[in-house]
PADREN-961652 format. One record per residue (C-alpha): residue in one letter; chain; y, z, x. Coordinates in pm, 1 decimal. Each point is the difference from the previous one (the first is absolute). Layout:
aa,ch,py,pz,px
A,A,Y,Z,X;
...
***
This chain:
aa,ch,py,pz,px
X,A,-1049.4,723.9,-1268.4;
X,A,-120.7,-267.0,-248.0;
X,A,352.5,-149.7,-74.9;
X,A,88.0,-266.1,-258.5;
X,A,338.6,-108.1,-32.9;
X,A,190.0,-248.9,-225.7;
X,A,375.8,-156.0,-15.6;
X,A,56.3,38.3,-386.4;
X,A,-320.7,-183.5,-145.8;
X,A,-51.1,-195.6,361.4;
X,A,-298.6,185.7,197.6;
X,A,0.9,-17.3,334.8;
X,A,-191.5,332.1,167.4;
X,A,-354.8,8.0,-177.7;
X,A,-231.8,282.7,125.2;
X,A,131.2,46.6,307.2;
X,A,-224.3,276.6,213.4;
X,A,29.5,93.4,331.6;
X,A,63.1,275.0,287.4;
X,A,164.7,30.4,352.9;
X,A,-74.6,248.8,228.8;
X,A,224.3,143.7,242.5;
X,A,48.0,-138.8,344.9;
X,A,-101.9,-328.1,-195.7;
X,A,214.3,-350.6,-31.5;
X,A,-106.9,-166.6,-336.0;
X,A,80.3,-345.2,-16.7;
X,A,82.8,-165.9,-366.6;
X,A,-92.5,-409.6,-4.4;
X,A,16.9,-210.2,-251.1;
X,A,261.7,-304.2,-101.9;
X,A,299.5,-12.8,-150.9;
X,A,10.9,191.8,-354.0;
X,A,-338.3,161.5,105.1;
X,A,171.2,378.7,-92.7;
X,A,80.7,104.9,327.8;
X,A,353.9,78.5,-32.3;
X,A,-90.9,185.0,-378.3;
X,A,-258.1,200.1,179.6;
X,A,214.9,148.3,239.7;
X,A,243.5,53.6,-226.1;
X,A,-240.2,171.6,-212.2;
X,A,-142.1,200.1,347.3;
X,A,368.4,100.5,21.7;
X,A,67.8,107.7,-379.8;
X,A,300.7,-253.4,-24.3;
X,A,-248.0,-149.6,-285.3;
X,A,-192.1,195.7,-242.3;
X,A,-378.3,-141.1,-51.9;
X,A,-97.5,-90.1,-381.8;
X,A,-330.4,172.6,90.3;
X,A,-148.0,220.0,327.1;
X,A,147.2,213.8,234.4;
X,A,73.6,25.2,380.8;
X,A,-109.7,291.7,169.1;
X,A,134.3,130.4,330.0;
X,A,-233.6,299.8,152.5;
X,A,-60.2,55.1,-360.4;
X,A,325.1,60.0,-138.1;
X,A,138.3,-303.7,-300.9;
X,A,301.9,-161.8,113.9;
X,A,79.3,-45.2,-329.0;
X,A,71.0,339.1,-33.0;
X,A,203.9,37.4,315.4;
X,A,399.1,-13.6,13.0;
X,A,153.7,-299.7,219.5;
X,A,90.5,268.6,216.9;
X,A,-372.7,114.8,41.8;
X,A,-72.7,-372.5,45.2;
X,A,207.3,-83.1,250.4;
X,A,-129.4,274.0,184.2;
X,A,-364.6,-151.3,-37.9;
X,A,87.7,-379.1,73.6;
X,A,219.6,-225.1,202.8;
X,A,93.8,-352.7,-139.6;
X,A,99.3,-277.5,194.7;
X,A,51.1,-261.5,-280.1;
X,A,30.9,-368.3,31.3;
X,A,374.9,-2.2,-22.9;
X,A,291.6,254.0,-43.2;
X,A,395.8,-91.1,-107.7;
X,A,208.2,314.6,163.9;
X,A,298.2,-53.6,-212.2;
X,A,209.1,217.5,257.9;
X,A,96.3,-58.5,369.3;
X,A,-253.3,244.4,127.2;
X,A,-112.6,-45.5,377.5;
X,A,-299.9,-21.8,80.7;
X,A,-42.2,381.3,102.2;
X,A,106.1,120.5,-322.6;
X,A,-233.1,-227.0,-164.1;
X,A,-282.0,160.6,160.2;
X,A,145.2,386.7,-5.5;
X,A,-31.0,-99.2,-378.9;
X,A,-373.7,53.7,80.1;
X,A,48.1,353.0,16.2;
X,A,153.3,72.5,-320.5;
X,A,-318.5,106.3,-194.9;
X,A,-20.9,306.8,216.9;
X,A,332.9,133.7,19.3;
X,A,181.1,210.1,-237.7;
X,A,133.3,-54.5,-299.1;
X,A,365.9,27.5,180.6;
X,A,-100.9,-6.8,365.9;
X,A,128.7,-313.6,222.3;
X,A,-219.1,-116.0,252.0;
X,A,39.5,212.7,373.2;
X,A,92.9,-186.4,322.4;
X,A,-323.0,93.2,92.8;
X,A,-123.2,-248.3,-278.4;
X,A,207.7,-272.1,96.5;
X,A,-131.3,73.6,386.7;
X,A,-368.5,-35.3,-146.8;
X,A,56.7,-381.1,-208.2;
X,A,193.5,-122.2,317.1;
X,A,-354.7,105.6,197.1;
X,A,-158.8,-190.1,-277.2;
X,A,197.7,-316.4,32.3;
X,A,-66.1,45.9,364.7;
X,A,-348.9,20.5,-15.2;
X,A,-5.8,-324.8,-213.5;
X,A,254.6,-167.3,256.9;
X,A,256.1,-42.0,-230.6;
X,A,197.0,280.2,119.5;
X,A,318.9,-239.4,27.3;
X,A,17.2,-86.0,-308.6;
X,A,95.4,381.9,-96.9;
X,A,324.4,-78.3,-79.3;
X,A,25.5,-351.6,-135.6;
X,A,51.4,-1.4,-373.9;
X,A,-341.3,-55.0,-147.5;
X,A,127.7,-278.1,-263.9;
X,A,98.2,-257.4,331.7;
X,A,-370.9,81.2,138.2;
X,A,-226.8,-293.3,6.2;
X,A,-295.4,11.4,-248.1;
X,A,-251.2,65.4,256.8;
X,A,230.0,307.8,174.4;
X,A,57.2,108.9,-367.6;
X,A,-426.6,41.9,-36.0;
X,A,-12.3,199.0,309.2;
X,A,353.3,247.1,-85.1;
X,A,-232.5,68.4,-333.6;
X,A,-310.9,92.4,201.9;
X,A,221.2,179.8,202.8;
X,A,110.0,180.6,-332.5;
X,A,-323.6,23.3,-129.9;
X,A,-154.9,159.7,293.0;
X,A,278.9,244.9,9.0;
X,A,-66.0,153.7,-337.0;
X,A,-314.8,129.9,196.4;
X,A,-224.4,-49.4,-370.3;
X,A,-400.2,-2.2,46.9;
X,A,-51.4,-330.5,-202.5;
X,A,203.6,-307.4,158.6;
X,A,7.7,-334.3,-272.9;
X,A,150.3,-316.1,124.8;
X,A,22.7,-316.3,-168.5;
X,A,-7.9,-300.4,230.6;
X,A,176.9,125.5,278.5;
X,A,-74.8,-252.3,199.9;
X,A,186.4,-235.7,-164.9;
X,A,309.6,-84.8,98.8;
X,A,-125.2,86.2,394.7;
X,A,-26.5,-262.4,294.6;
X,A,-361.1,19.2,137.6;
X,A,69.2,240.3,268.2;
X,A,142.9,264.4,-193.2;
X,A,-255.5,-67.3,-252.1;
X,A,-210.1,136.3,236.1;
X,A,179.9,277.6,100.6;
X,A,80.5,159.5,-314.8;
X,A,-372.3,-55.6,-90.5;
X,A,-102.8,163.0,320.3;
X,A,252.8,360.9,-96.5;
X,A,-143.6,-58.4,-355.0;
X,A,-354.2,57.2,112.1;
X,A,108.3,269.5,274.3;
X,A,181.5,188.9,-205.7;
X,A,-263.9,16.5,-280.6;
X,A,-281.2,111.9,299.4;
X,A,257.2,288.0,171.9;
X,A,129.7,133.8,-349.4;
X,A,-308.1,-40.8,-161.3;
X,A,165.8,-126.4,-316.2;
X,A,-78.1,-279.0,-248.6;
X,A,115.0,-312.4,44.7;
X,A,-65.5,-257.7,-344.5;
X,A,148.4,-370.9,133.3;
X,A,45.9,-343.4,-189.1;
X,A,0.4,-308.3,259.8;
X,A,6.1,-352.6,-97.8;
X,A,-208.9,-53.3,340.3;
X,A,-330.0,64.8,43.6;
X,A,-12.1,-5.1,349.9;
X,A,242.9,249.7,39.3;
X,A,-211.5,201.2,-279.0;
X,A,-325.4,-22.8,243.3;
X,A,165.4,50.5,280.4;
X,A,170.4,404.2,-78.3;
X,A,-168.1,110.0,-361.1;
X,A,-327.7,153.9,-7.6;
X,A,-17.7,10.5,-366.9;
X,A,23.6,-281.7,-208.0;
X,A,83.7,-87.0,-384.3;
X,A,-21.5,-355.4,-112.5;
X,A,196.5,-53.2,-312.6;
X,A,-53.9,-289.4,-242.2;
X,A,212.8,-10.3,-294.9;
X,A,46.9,328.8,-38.3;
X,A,-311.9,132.4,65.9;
X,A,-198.9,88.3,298.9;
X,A,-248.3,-256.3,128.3;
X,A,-136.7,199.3,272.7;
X,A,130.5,310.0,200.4;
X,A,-208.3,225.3,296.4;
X,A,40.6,-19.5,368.4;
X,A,110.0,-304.5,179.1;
X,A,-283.6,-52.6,111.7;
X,A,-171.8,-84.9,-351.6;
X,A,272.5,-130.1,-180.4;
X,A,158.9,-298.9,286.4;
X,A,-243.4,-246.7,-19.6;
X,A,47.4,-392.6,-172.0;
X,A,-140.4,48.2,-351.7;
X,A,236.5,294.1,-104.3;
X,A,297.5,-186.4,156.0;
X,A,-100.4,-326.8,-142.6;
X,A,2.9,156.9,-323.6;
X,A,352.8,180.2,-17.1;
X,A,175.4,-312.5,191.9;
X,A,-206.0,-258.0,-189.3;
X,A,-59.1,-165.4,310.4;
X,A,-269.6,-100.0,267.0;
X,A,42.2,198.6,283.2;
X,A,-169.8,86.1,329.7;
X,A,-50.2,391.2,180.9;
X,A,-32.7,-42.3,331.0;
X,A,-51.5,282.3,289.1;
X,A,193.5,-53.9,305.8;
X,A,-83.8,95.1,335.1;
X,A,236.0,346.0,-45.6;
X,A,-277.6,81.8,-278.5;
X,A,226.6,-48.3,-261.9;
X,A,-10.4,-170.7,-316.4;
X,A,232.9,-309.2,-86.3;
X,A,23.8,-249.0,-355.2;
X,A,135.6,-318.7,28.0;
X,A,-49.0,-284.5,-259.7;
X,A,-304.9,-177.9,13.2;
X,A,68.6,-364.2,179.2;
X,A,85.0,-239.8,-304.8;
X,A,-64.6,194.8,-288.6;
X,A,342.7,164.9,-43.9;
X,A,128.5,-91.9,-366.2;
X,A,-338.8,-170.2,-53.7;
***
């Protein structure tokens, strides 16, 4: 991949190599203005790199339509502006569009399949409220919804979490990772949480201005000097009894 990116003469993506595997949830880290949302959107084609190229099973994605792309990858962005009154079930029959024709409409078999959908993410009542009067944290899971509707083999989200109450954090992190294991597709996510990060991705990269500090496994990359070196802070890994991994500032060194 080996991507370098720049905003006129600003760069901000410098060298950036990596790859997912299927049935695999990467998680991106870093801080604020560490490139994760311009990596994505590079992933995704929406931005073309100054240098490097993305491959996906060995075909450029630079040289595929938006069409083709959509058909490849899912996006569930930080936020969308719907500047109609769509309801929500509309918004995520939208998620179908890349494989219809040119001048088909979507069946009533397709709107039958993104109800399931909402079902299965338990926001099946929402189906008809106009998506523009849905809370922020309803509006993240109607675009997951959407996403997982357009049935791609690459899923990229950018901090999904984030506008979610800490149960349905955990929820939509929990159909994230299922998803990823029973369609055996690729899932590439940025979280501002670590925790969350060590908890459901198996594949790390740890971004530091732009460039990777470390990526690999979790189980090489979550540990205190890599994190203490893209948060510029002291921090402690600690194993619980569940055998997982948690971070947490180190007692009284935080802005030290």
């Amino acid at each position: 991949m080996s991507l370098s990116f720049k905003y006129r003469q600003r760069p901000v993506l410098h060298d950036v190599t990596f790859s997912v595997n299927r049935g695999t949830v990467c998680g991106l880290l870093g801080p604020n203005a560490s490139g994760k949302t311009t990596l994505l959107k590079c992933i995704n084609g929406i931005l073309t790199p100054h240098a490097g190229q993305l491959l996906v099973d060995g075909d450029k994605v630079n040289h595929l339509t938006r069409r083709e792309i959509a058909r490849l990858m899912a996006v569930v962005p930080q936020q969308t502006v719907v500047a109609f009154s769509f309801t929500t079930l509309q918004i995520v029959v939208m998620g179908r569009a890349a494989r219809l024709g040119r001048f088909r409409l979507p069946s009533r078999a397709d709107y039958g399949e993104a109800w399931k959908v909402l079902d299965e993410l338990g926001i099946g009542h929402l189906a008809e409220r106009l998506f523009n009067e849905l809370s922020g944290g309803e509006k993240q899971l109607v675009l997951l919804a959407r996403a997982l509707f357009q049935d791609a083999d690459i899923l990229l989200l950018d901090e999904p979490t984030s506008h979610l109450d800490f149960k349905n954090q955990f929820m939509l992190m929990d159909t994230i990772r299922a998803i990823t294991e029973e369609k055996h597709i690729a899932t590439v996510i940025s979280l501002h949480d670590p925790n969350l990060a060590s908890r459901y991705c198996s594949h790390m990269v740890l971004l530091r201005e732009g460039k990777i500090y470390l990526e690999g496994p979790k189980a090489s990359v979550f540990e205190a000097r890599a994190l203490e070196a893209i948060y510029g802070m002291d921090v402690t890994v600690d194993t619980i009894s569940t055998g997982a991994s948690i971070v947490s500032p180190t007692p009284g060194k935080v802005g030290s």
